[in-house]
GUTOR-813379 format. One record per residue (C-alpha): residue number from 1; residue in three letters; x, z, y. Coordinates in steps of 0.05 Angstrom, whole numbers, always signed. Example, Ala and Ser with C-alpha at 12.3 -4.5 7.8 and 13.67 -1.06 7.14 Angstrom:
+------+-------+--------+--------+--------+
| voro | marse |     xx |     zz |     yy |
+------+-------+--------+--------+--------+
|    1 |   ALA |   +246 |   +156 |    -90 |
|    2 |   SER |   +273 |   +143 |    -21 |
+------+-------+--------+--------+--------+
***
This chain:
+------+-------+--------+--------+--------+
| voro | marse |     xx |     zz |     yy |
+------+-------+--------+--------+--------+
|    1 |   UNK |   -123 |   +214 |   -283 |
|    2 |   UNK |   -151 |   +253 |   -342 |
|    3 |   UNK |   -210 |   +238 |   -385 |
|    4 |   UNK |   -245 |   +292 |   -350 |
|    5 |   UNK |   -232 |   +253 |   -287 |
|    6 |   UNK |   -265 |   +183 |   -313 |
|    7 |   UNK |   -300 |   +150 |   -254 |
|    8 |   UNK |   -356 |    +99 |   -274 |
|    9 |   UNK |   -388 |    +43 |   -236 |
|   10 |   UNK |   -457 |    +39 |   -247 |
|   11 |   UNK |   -522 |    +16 |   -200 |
|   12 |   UNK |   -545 |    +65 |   -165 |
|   13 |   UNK |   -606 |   +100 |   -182 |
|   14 |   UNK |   -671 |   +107 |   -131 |
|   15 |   UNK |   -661 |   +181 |   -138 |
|   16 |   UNK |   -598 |   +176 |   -107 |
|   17 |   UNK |   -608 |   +132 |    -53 |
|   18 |   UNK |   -618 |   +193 |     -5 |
|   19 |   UNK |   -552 |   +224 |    -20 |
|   20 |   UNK |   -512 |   +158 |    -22 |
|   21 |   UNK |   -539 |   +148 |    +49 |
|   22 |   UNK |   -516 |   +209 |    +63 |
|   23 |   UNK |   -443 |   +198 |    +42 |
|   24 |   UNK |   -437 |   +129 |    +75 |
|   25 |   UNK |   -452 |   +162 |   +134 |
|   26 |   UNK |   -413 |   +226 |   +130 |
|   27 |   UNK |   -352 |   +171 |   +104 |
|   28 |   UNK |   -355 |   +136 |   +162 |
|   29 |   UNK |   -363 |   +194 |   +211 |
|   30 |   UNK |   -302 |   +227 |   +175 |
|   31 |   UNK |   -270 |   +173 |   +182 |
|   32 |   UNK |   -280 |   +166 |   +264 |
|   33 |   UNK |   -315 |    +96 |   +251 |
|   34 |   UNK |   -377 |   +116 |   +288 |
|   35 |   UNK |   -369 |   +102 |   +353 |
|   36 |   UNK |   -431 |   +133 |   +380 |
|   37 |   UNK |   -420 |   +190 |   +328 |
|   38 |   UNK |   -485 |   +205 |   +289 |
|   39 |   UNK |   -520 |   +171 |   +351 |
|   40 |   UNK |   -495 |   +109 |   +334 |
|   41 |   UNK |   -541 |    +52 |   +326 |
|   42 |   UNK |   -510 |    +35 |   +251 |
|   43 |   UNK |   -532 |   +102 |   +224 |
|   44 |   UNK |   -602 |    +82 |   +208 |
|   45 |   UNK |   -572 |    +18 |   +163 |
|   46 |   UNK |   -521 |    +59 |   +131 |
|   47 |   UNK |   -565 |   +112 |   +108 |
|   48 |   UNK |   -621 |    +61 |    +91 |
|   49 |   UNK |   -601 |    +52 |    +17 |
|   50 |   UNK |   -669 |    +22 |     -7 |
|   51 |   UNK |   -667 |    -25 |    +31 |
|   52 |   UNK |   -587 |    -49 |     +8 |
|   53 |   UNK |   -616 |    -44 |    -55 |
|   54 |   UNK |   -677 |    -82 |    -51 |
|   55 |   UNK |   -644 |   -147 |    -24 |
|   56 |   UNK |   -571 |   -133 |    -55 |
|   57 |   UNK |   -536 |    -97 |   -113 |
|   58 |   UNK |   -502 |    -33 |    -85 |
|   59 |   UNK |   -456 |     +6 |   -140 |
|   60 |   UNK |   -441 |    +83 |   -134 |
|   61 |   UNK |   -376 |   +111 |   -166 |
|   62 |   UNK |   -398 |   +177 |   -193 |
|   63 |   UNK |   -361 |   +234 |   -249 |
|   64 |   UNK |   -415 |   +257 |   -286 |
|   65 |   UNK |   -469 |   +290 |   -237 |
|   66 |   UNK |   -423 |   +282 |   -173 |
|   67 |   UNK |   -432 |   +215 |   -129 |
|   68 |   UNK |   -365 |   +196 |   -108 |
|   69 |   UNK |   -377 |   +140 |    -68 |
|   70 |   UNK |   -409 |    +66 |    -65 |
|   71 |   UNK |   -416 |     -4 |    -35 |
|   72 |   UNK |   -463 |    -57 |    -31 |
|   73 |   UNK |   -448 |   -130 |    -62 |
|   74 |   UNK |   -495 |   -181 |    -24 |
|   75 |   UNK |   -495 |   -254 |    -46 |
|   76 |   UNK |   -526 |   -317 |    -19 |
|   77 |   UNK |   -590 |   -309 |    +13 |
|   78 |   UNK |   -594 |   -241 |    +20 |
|   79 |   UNK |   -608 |   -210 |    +89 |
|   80 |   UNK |   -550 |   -174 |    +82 |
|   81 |   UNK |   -496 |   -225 |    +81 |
|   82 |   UNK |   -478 |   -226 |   +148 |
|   83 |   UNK |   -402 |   -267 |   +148 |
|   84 |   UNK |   -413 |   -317 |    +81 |
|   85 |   UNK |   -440 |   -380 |    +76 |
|   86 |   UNK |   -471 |   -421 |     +1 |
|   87 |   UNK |   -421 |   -406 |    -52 |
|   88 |   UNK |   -400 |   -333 |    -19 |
|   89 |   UNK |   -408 |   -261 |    -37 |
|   90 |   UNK |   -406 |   -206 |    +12 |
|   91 |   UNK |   -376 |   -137 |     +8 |
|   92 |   UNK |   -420 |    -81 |    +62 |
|   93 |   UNK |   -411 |    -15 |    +71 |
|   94 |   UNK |   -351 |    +14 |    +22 |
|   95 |   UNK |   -357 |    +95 |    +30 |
|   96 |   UNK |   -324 |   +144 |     -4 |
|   97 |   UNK |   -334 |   +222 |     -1 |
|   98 |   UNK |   -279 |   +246 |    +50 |
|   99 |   UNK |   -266 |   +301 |    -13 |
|  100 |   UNK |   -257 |   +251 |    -60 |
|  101 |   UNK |   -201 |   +203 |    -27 |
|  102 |   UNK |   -153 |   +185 |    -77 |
|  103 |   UNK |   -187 |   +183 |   -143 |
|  104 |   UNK |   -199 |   +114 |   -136 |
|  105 |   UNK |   -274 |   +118 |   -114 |
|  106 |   UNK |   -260 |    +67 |    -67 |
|  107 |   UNK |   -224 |    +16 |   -103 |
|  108 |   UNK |   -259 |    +14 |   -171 |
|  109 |   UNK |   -325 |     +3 |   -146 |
|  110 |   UNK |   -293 |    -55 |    -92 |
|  111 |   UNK |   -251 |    -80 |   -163 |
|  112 |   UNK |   -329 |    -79 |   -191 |
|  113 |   UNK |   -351 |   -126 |   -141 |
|  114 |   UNK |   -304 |   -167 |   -145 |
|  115 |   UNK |   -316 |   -178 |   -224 |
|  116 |   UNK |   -393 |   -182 |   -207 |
|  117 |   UNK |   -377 |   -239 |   -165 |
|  118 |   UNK |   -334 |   -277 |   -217 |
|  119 |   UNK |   -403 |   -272 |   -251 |
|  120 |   UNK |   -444 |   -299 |   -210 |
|  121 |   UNK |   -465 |   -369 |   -213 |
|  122 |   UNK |   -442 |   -412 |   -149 |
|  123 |   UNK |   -403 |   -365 |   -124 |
|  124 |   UNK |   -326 |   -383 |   -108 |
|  125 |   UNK |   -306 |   -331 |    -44 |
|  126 |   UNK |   -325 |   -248 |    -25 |
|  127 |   UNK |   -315 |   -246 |    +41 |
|  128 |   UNK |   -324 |   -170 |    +83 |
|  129 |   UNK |   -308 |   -156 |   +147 |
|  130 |   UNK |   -279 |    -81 |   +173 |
|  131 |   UNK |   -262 |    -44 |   +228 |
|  132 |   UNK |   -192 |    -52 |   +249 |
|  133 |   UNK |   -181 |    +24 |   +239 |
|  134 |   UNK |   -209 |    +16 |   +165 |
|  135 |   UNK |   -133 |    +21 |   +146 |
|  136 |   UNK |   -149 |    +50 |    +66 |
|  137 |   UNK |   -201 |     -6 |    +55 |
|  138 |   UNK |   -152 |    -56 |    +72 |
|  139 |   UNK |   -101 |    -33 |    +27 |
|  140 |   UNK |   -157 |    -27 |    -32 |
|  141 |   UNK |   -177 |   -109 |    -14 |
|  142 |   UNK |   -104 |   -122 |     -8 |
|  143 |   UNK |    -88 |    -98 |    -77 |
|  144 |   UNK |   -146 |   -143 |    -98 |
|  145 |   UNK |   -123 |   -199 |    -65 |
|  146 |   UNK |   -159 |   -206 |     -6 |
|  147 |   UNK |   -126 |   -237 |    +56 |
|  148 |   UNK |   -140 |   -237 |   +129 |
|  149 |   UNK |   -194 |   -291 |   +150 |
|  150 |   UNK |   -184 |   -295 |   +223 |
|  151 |   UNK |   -234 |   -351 |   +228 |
|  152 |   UNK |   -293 |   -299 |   +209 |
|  153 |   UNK |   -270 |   -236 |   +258 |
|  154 |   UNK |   -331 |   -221 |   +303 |
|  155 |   UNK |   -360 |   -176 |   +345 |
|  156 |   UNK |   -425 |   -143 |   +329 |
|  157 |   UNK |   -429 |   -107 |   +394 |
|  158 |   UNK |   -391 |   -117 |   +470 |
|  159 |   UNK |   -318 |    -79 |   +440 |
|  160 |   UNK |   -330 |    -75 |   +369 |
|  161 |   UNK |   -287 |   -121 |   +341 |
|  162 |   UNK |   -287 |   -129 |   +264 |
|  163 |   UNK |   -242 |   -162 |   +222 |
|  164 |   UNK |   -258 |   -207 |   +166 |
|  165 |   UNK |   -220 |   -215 |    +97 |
|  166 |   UNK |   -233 |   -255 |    +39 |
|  167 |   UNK |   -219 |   -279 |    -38 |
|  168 |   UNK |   -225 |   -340 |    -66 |
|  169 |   UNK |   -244 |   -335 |   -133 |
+------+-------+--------+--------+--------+
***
């Protein structure tokens, strides 16, 4: 990767809350993760970036002008943490423009959460859970050292089975 290539991790901004919604989705419809396609009863929370951001830090990866992709980082007590208990972070909702796979808009922003974490007071584990098909996430938590958590796998609806990971830290 070039200079010209830099990807930074910031928060995002309000003014971008529309099109970051509209990436997670398009990410995970890309990415066949929608079972009901843009019917599917998840769209709503994926596009709803204001409210991620009101209740949880969610980080964009952009270069320059261009949004590249983002997640949300949800710690103890917020509405969002759906898998974690006291002393836990949670990952939600990793996306990644479908044009921009491989450029590490994926994995710096999830490496960003992680060090975010490490930061936090009282917290010791992330914990995220994913869809089984979610193959390129996995790899990007396994590189950070995330491991399988059986004991958290769930199912948020009849057939949708999700997998949890987690990192101690």
């Amino acid at each position: 990767m070039t200079a010209d290539d830099a990807i930074q991790i910031r928060e995002v901004l309000p003014a971008e809350f529309t099109a970051l919604g509209d990436l997670t989705v398009d990410s995970y419809l890309h990415g066949g993760f929608l079972i009901g396609g843009l019917a599917d009863s998840y769209v709503p929370h994926l596009r709803d970036v204001a409210a991620r951001a009101a209740s949880a830090t969610v980080l964009v990866a952009v270069d320059g002008e261009a949004l590249l992709g983002g997640v949300t980082i949800a710690f103890h007590g917020s509405p969002l943490v759906e898998l974690g208990g006291d002393g836990d972070a949670e990952i939600r909702m990793l996306a990644v423009d479908p044009a921009e796979d491989g450029r590490g808009a994926g994995s710096e922003p999830a490496a960003a959460c992680v060090e975010r974490a490490r930061r936090e007071p009282g917290t010791k584990r992330i914990v995220l859970c994913s869809q089984r098909e979610m193959t390129t996430a996995h790899r990007i938590y396994r590189r950070l050292g995330f491991e399988r958590e059986p004991s958290l796998d769930w199912e948020p609806l009849p057939g949708v089975r999700l997998v949890a990971f987690a990192l101690a830290l």
